[in-house]
N, C-alpha and C positions, 0 to 999 in steps of 0.2 A: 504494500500500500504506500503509495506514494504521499509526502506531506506538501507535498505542491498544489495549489488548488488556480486554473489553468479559468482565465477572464469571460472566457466562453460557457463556461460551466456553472464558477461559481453564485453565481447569482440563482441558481433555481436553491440553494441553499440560505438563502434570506430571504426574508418578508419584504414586502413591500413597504413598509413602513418599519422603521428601524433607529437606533442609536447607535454612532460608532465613533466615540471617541480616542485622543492620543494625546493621554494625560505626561507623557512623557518626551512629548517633542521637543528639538533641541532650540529652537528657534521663536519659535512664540505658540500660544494656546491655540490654536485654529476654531471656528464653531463645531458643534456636535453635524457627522453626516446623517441626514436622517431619512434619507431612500435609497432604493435600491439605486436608482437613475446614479444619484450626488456618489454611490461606492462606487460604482462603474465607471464614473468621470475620475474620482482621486484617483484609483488604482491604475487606470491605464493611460491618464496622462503624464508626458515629459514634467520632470520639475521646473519650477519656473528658474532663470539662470539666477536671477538674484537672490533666491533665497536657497538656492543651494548649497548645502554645508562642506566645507574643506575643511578637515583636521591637519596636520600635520606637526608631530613631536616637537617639542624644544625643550631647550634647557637638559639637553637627555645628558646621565652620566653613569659610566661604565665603571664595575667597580672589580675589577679583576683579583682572582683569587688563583693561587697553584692546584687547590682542589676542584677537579672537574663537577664535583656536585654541589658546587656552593655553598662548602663548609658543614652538609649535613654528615655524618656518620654512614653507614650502610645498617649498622646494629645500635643507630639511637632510639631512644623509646620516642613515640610521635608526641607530640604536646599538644 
């Protein structure tokens, strides 16, 4: 069973009237989607360029060690 759900399909899986929030967006709260139509538009629309999110690390720092496992033991008790 696959856990991909494919844009053609999943909609017979929703109601026609619905809530679908993304209380964890990186960006800003967006409103609640609340049909099927509004899932269909988010999901298979391009994002828009400007709110597009780019991460990329900094500040990164490497703290090198002689032991390959980072200082754990192979027979430490776990904590």
């Amino acid at each position: 069973m696959s856990a991909t759900v494919h844009t053609k399909t999943w909609p017979t899986y929703t109601p026609e009237q619905t809530r679908v929030t993304h209380p964890f967006h990186p960006l800003e709260t967006p409103p609640p989607l609340r049909s099927r139509s509004k899932l269909h538009e988010h999901f298979t629309a391009p994002p828009p360029v400007a709110r597009t999110l780019n991460r990329k690390p900094v500040d990164v720092t490497i703290h090198e060690t002689a032991d390959p496992e980072g200082g754990r033991r192979p027979d430490a008790t776990p904590g």
